[in-house]
C-alpha positions in Angstrom: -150.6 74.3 -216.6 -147.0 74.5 -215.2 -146.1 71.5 -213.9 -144.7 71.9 -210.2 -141.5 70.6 -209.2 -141.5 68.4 -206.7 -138.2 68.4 -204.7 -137.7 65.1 -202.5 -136.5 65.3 -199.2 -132.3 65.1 -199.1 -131.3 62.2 -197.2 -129.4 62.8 -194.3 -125.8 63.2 -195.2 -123.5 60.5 -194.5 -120.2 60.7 -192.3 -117.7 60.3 -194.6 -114.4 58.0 -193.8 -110.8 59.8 -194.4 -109.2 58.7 -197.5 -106.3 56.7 -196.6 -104.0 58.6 -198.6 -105.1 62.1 -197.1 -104.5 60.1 -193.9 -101.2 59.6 -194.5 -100.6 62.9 -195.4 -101.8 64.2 -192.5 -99.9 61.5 -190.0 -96.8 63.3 -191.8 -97.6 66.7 -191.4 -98.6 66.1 -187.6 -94.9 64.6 -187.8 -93.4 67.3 -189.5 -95.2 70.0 -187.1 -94.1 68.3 -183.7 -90.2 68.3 -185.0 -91.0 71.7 -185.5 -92.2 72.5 -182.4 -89.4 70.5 -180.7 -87.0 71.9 -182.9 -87.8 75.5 -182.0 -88.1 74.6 -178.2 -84.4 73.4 -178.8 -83.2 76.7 -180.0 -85.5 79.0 -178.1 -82.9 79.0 -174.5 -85.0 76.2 -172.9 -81.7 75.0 -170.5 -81.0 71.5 -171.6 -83.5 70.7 -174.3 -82.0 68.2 -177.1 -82.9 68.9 -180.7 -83.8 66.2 -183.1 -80.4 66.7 -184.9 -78.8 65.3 -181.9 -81.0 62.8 -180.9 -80.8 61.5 -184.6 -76.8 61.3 -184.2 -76.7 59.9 -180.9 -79.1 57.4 -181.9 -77.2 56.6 -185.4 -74.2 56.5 -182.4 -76.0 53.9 -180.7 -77.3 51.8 -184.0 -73.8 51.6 -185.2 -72.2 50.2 -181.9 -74.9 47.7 -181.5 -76.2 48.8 -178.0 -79.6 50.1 -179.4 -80.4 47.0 -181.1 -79.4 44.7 -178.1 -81.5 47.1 -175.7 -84.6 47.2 -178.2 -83.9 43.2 -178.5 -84.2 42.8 -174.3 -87.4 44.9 -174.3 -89.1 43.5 -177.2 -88.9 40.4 -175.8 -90.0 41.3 -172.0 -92.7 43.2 -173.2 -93.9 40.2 -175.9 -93.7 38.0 -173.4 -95.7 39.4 -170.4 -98.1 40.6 -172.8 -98.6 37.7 -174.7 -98.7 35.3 -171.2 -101.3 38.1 -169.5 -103.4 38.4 -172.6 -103.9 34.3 -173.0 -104.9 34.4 -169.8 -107.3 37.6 -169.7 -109.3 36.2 -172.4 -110.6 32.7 -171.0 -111.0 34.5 -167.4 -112.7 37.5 -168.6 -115.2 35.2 -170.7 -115.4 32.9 -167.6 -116.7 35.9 -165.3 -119.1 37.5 -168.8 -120.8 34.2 -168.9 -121.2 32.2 -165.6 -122.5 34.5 -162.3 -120.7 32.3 -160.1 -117.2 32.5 -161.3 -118.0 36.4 -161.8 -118.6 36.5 -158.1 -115.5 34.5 -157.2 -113.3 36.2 -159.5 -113.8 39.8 -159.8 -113.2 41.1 -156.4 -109.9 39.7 -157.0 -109.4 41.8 -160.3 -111.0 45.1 -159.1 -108.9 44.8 -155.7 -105.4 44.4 -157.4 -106.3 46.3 -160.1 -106.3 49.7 -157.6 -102.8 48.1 -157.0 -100.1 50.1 -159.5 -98.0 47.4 -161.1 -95.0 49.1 -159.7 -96.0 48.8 -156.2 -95.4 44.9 -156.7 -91.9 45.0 -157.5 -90.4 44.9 -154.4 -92.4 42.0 -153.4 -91.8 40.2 -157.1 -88.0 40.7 -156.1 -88.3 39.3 -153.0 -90.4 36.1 -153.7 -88.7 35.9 -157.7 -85.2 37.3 -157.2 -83.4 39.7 -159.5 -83.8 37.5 -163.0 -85.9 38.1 -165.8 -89.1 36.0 -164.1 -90.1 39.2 -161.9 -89.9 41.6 -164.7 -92.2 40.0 -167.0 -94.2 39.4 -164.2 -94.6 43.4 -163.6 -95.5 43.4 -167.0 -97.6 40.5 -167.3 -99.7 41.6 -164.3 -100.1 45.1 -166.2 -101.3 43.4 -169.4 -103.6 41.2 -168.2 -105.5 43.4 -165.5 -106.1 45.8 -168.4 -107.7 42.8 -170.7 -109.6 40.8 -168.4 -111.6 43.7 -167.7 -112.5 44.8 -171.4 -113.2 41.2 -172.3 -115.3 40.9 -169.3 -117.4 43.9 -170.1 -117.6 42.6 -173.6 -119.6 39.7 -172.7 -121.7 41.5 -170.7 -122.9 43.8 -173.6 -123.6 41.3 -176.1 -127.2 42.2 -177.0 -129.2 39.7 -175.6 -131.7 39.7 -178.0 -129.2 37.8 -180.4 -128.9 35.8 -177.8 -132.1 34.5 -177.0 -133.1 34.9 -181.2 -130.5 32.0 -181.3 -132.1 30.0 -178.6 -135.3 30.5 -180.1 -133.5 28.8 -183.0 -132.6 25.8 -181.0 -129.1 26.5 -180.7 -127.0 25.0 -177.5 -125.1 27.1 -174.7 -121.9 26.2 -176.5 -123.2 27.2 -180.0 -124.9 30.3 -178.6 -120.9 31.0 -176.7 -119.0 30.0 -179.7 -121.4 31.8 -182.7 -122.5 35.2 -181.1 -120.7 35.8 -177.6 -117.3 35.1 -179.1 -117.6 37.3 -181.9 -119.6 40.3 -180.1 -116.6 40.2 -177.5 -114.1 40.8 -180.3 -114.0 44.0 -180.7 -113.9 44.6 -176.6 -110.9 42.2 -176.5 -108.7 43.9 -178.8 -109.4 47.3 -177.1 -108.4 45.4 -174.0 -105.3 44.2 -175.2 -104.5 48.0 -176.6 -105.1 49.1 -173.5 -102.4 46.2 -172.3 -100.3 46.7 -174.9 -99.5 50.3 -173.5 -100.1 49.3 -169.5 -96.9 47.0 -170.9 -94.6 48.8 -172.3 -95.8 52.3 -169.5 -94.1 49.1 -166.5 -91.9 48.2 -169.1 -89.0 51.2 -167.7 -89.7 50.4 -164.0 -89.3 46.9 -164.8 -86.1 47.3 -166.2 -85.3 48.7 -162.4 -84.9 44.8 -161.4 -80.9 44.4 -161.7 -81.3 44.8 -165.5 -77.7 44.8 -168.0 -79.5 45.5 -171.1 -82.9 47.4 -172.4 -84.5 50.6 -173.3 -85.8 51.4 -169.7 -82.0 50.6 -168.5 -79.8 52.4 -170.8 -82.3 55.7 -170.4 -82.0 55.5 -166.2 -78.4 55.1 -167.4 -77.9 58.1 -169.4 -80.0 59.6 -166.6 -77.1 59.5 -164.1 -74.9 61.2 -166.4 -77.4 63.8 -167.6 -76.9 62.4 -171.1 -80.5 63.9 -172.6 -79.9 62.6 -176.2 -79.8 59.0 -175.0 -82.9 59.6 -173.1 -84.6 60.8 -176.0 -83.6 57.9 -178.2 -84.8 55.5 -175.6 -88.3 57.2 -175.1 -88.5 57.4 -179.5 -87.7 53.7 -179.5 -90.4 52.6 -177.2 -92.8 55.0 -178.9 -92.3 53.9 -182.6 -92.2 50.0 -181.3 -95.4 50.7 -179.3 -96.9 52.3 -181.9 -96.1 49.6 -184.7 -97.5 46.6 -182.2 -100.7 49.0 -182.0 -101.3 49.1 -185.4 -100.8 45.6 -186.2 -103.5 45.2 -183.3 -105.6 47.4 -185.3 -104.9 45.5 -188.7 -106.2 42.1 -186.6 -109.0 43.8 -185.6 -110.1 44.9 -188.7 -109.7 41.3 -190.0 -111.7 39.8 -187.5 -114.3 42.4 -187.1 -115.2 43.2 -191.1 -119.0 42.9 -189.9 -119.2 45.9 -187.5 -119.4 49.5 -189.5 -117.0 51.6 -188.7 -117.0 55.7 -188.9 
């Protein structure tokens, strides 16, 4: 008697996370490909297109005489500073509106109504009631940073599966263990998407900002060079903010992988 081979079903196939090293290698040739692509634009007749040869001399022009540093210095520190002041406050508002419905109904009319309002519309009022100093420019950019995160931590309250919820009342746990132990934690991830989504609504107000009767920063020098039709400058300015944005992102993401190592991830 032939015995008859049995074949168990195959369990469903897994999605499979990208090696970080064939991540990398893909970043680069994404990188590679775009100064390609920018480098044939350059040569193809376009009127006026820089290539990355002369962005990369003006910029080692700009390194060596210290203005790129001093500029990247200014904006670094605008941009850290409304984001930091508008994401301290997003946080405790947008957990006050998740968790009590009163302060939700006081409070969010407020948010939804300005946030319609572009943070550049309010710079000629934050000049007229804040002058020409730096207090109206990281205000701009405060007000973009924390109208992006108040709303993402917000929602993140609201999702937290309330069936952990009342599981730990069940339990005998208090409002403030209940906040502390499973709303805080099941917000996390929603708050560092906010402030992602911050981090960018900063440094996107960070050029108008720079508008305000600005001497140094990235946003100034490139309405500068703008004047005098002087592309590679622009260029350098709009690299600059893209690689400093995109380094503050990724630290972001580092933080959220440290304080999220519970949640599975694709």
């Amino acid at each position: 008697m032939t015995a008859a081979t049995v074949t168990e079903p195959s369990a469903s196939p897994r999605r499979r996370r990208p090696r970080p090293g064939r991540t990398v290698v893909l970043n680069v040739a994404a990188v590679i490909a775009g100064l390609a692509v920018w480098t044939g634009l350059s040569v193809s007749g376009i009127t006026g297109l820089t290539g990355p040869v002369e962005v990369v001399r003006r910029g080692a022009e700009l390194i060596a005489d210290g203005t790129l540093v001093t500029d990247v210095l200014a904006s670094l520190r605008r941009v850290f500073t409304g984001f930091v002041l508008g994401t301290v406050l997003a946080i405790p508002v947008g957990f006050l509106m998740g968790w009590y419905a009163t302060a939700r109904a006081l409070i969010e009319p407020y948010v939804q109504f300005f946030r319609t309002i572009p943070p550049l519309a309010i710079i000629p009022l934050a000049i007229l009631l804040m002058g020409i100093g730096e207090t109206p420019k990281v205000f701009v950019i405060f007000l973009a940073a924390f109208l992006s995160s108040v709303v993402s931590t917000f929602q993140g309250v609201l999702d937290v599966d309330r069936t952990l919820i009342n599981a730990a009342r069940v339990l005998g746990a208090s409002d403030r263990t209940i906040f502390m132990k499973v709303v805080v934690p099941a917000s996390t991830p929603f708050i560092i998407v906010g402030m992602r989504i911050g981090l960018g609504a900063a440094w996107g107000t960070l050029v108008a900002a720079e508008l305000i009767a600005a001497q140094e920063g990235l946003g100034y020098r490139m309405q500068q060079a703008q004047l005098y039709y002087d592309l590679p400058t622009i260029f350098v300015g709009l690299i600059s903010i893209g690689v400093l944005g995109l380094v503050m992102d990724r630290l972001l993401l580092l933080a959220e992988r440290r304080l999220t190592g519970w949640q599975e991830r694709r």
